[in-house]
Every structure is written in structure tokens, then in C-alpha cells.
C-alpha positions, 0 to 999 in steps of 0.5 A, spaced: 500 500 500 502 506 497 502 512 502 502 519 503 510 519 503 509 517 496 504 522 494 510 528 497 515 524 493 512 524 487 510 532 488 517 533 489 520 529 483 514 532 479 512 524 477 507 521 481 511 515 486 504 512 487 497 512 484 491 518 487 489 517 494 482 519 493 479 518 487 472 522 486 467 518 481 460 522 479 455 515 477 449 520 475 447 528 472 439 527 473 439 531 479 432 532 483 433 539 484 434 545 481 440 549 485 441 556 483 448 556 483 449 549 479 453 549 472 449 544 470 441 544 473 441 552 474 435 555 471 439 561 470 444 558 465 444 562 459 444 553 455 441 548 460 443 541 458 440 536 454 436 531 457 439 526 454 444 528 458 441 529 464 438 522 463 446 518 463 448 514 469 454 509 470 452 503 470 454 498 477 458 494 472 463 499 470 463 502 477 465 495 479 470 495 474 473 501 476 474 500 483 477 493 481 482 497 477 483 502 483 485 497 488 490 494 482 494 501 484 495 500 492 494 508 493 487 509 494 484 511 501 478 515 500 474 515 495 467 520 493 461 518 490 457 524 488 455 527 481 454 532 476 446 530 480 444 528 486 447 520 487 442 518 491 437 518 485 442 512 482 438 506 484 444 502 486 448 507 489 447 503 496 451 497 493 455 501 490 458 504 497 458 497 500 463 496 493 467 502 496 467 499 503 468 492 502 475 495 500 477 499 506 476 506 503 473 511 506 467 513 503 464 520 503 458 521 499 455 529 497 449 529 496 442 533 498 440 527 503 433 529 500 432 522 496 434 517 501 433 511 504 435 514 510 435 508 515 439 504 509 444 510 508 445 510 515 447 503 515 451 503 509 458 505 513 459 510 509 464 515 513 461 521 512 456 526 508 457 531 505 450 535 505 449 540 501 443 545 505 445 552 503 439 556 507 437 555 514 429 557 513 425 554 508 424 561 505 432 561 503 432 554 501 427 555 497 430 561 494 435 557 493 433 550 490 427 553 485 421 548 485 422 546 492 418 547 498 418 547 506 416 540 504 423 538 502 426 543 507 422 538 512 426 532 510 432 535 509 431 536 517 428 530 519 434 526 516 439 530 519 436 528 525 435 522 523 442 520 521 446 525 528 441 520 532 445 514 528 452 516 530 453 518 522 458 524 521 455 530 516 458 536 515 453 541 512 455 545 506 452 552 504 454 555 497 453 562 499 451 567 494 446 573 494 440 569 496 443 566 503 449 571 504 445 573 511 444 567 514 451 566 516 451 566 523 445 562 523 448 557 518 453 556 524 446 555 529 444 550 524 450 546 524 449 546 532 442 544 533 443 537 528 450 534 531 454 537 524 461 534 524 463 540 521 459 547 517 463 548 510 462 555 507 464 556 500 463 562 495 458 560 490 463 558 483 458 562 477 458 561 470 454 560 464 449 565 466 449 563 473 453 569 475 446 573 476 445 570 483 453 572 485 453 576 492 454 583 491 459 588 492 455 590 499 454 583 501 462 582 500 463 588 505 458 586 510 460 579 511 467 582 512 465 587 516 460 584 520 456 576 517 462 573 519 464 575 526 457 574 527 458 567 525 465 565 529 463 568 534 456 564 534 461 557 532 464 559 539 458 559 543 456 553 540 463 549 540 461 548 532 466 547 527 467 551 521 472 552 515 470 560 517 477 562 517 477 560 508 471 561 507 473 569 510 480 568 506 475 567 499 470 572 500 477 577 500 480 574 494 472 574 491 473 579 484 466 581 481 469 582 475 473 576 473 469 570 478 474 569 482 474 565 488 480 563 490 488 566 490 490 559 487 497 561 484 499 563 491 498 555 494 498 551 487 496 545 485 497 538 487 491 535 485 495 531 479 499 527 485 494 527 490 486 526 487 483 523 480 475 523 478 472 520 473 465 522 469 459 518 468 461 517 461 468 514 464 472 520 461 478 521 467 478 529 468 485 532 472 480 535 477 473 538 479 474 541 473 470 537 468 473 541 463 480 538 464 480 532 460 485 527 461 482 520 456 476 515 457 477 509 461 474 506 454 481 506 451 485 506 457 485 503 464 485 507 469 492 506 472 495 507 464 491 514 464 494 516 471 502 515 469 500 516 461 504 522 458 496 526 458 495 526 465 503 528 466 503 534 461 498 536 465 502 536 471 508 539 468 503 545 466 501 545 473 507 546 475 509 552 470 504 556 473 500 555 467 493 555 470 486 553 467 481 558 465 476 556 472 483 555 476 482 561 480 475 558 482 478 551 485 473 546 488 479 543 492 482 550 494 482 546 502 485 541 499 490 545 495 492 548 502 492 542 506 497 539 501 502 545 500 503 545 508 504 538 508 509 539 502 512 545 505 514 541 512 517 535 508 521 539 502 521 546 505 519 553 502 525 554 497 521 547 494 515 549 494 516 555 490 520 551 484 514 547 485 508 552 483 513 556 478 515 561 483 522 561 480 520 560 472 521 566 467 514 570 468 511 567 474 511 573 478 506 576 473 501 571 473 494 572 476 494 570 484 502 569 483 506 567 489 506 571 496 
């Protein structure tokens, strides 16, 4: 079994020692909500997907095929089962988690929680949940999910009470755009009343005509000046944890002009020797950017694609800090940052720095260059 010495390793040489640790499988696009915020459900966007699209969903076979080839690798700790939808719609999504956990990976499910069998969820060993809530009333979580109701809201409560009851760990996740901006404080009230392992607050990522539900010029100023003291000191009072610290660090980095979310060139990305995720279709992508292709597990294996020349010209841009339009709206920004310290204690600060392209002709003007 490969571990986390190899991931940093392979980080240091620039060539990965070892396959991911966490590799995130999407089984489903259908989604049975419509968030304001989504890429791919929004009834915002400017070109809504097909519904043929939206139909596609990863049969159990190739999923179990998948995880063959991932076991083969000897690397994998975790893996994410979630979506460009809701996984809890896939009708085998109870057999894929016991596939998962039958190989003792650690298993973490993003979802709505609103279509589950929640006494067969709670009993499925997955390790945690990742639930999407992003408004604490039912006015803003129906604000937020068009077409949704206090009747879903109900149920989103119940099941959370339900599955802190069993013992299961959920952290609560609130995409926070112009709609839910002022429930901060409240969010984290929220978190406390139903057992949250932890509240993850995230600056909505708004594209393709998303981008008229963003927080706004106000609303930055007064998450700054008062929604998020207001929120941290609530998390004391409650003794509820959050990731108040990033999400304050986003919303100062947050551009109105460009979309940006995040200083990414001044962490890097270490994606390429740390996480892999592979679309319902089976096409590999470098990140959480779908856009970021890497090749169809079709033409090659899983394994074949990670050390393949693709997925390592990738790396080797990365690298540059030659970063990918969406970059500067990383969904694994937390990730990026756990990943750099760790780098920087075993490889040092001049490494790290050679690393993300610090020392490359033209680095220092690069958008988010380093600091």
C-alpha cells in the first residue's frame, strides 16, 4: 500500500511515486433539484443541458470495474461518490458504497440527503456526508433550490436528525451567494442544533449565466465587516466547527469582475499527485474541473491514464504556473492548502516555490502569483 510519503515524493520529483489517494467518481447528472448556483441544473444558465444528458448514469458494472482497477494501484484511501446530480437518485448507489467499503476506503458521499433511504444510508458505513443545505429557513432554501418547498426543507431536517441520532458524521455545506449571504451566523446555529461534524462555507463558483445570483459588492463588505464575526463568534458559543477562517480568506480574494474565488497561484496545485475523478461517461478529468480532460477509461485503464504522458503534461503545466481558465475558482482550494503545508514541512519553502513556478521566467506576473 502506497502512502502519503509517496504522494510528497512524487510532488517533489514532479512524477507521481504512487497512484491518487482519493479518487472522486460522479455515477449520475439527473439531479432532483434545481440549485441556483449549479453549472449544470441552474435555471439561470444562459444553455441548460440536454436531457439526454441529464438522463446518463454509470452503470454498477463499470463502477465495479473501476474500483477493481483502483485497488490494482495500492494508493487509494478515500474515495467520493457524488455527481454532476444528486447520487442518491442512482438506484444502486447503496451497493455501490458497500463496493467502496468492502475495500477499506473511506467513503464520503455529497449529496442533498433529500432522496434517501435514510435508515439504509445510515447503515451503509459510509464515513461521512457531505450535505449540501445552503439556507437555514425554508424561505432561503427555497430561494435557493427553485421548485422546492418547506416540504423538502422538512426532510432535509428530519434526516439530519435522523442520521446525528445514528452516530453518522455530516458536515453541512452552504454555497453562499446573494440569496443566503445573511444567514451566516445562523448557518453556524444550524450546524449546532443537528450534531454537524463540521459547517463548510464556500463562495458560490458562477458561470454560464449563473453569475446573476453572485453576492454583491455590499454583501462582500458586510460579511467582512460584520456576517462573519457574527458567525465565529456564534461557532464559539456553540463549540461548532467551521472552515470560517477560508471561507473569510475567499470572500477577500472574491473579484466581481473576473469570478474569482480563490488566490490559487499563491498555494498551487497538487491535485495531479494527490486526487483523480472520473465522469459518468468514464472520461478521467485532472480535477473538479470537468473541463480538464485527461482520456476515457474506454481506451485506457485507469492506472495507464494516471502515469500516461496526458495526465503528466498536465502536471508539468501545473507546475509552470500555467493555470486553467476556472483555476482561480478551485473546488479543492482546502485541499490545495492542506497539501502545500504538508509539502512545505517535508521539502521546505525554497521547494515549494520551484514547485508552483515561483522561480520560472514570468511567474511573478501571473494572476494570484506567489506571496
Amino acid at each position: 500500500m502506497s502512502g502519503r510519503a509517496d504522494v510528497l515524493a512524487g510532488i517533489a520529483d514532479g512524477l507521481p511515486r504512487c497512484g491518487p489517494e482519493t479518487v472522486h467518481v460522479d455515477v449520475t447528472n439527473g439531479c432532483n433539484a434545481a440549485c441556483v448556483t449549479c453549472w449544470d441544473h441552474s435555471p439561470l444558465l444562459d444553455e441548460p443541458r440536454s436531457a439526454e444528458w441529464k438522463r446518463r448514469r454509470m452503470p454498477l458494472t463499470a463502477f465495479r470495474e473501476l474500483c477493481e482497477q483502483l485497488e490494482q494501484l495500492g494508493s487509494v484511501s478515500s474515495l467520493i461518490l457524488s455527481g454532476m446530480g444528486e447520487p442518491l437518485i442512482h438506484p444502486d448507489i447503496y451497493e455501490m458504497i458497500a463496493l467502496a467499503s468492502a475495500r477499506s476506503w473511506q467513503v464520503t458521499l455529497i449529496t442533498n440527503l433529500v432522496a434517501a433511504d435514510i435508515d439504509r444510508l445510515a447503515a451503509s458505513g459510509v464515513a461521512q456526508l457531505l450535505v449540501g443545505v445552503h439556507g437555514v429557513t425554508p424561505a432561503t432554501y427555497a430561494a435557493f433550490h427553485p421548485g422546492w418547498t418547506e416540504r423538502q426543507f422538512n426532510i432535509l431536517c428530519s434526516h439530519l436528525r435522523e442520521l446525528a441520532s445514528a452516530g453518522v458524521r455530516c458536515r453541512q455545506v452552504h454555497v453562499i451567494n446573494r440569496d443566503n449571504a445573511a444567514e451566516l451566523r445562523d448557518m453556524v446555529r444550524f450546524g449546532g442544533l443537528f450534531g454537524a461534524d463540521r459547517v463548510n462555507l464556500k463562495l458560490a463558483s458562477l458561470t454560464g449565466g449563473t453569475e446573476r445570483c453572485a453576492v454583491t459588492a455590499e454583501q462582500r463588505s458586510w460579511l467582512l465587516d460584520e456576517g462573519i464575526p457574527e458567525a465565529r463568534a456564534m461557532a464559539a458559543r456553540r463549540a461548532v466547527p467551521t472552515n470560517l477562517d477560508l471561507f473569510e480568506r475567499q470572500v477577500r480574494a472574491a473579484d466581481g469582475e473576473t469570478g474569482a474565488t480563490v488566490p490559487i497561484g499563491d498555494v498551487g496545485c497538487f491535485m495531479g499527485y494527490a486526487y483523480g475523478r472520473v465522469t459518468v461517461d468514464r472520461t478521467a478529468v485532472f480535477c473538479c474541473n470537468p473541463a480538464i480532460e485527461v482520456g476515457r477509461l474506454a481506451d485506457a485503464g485507469f492506472g495507464a491514464l494516471w502515469f500516461g504522458k496526458r495526465w503528466q503534461a498536465l502536471r508539468d503545466r501545473l507546475r509552470r504556473g500555467q493555470y486553467f481558465p476556472g483555476c482561480d475558482r478551485c473546488g479543492k482550494f482546502e485541499q490545495n492548502l492542506k497539501w502545500r503545508e504538508r509539502f512545505r514541512s517535508v521539502a521546505g519553502e525554497p521547494a515549494w516555490r520551484r514547485f508552483v513556478g515561483a522561480e520560472s521566467p514570468g511567474a511573478e506576473a501571473r494572476p494570484g502569483g506567489v506571496s
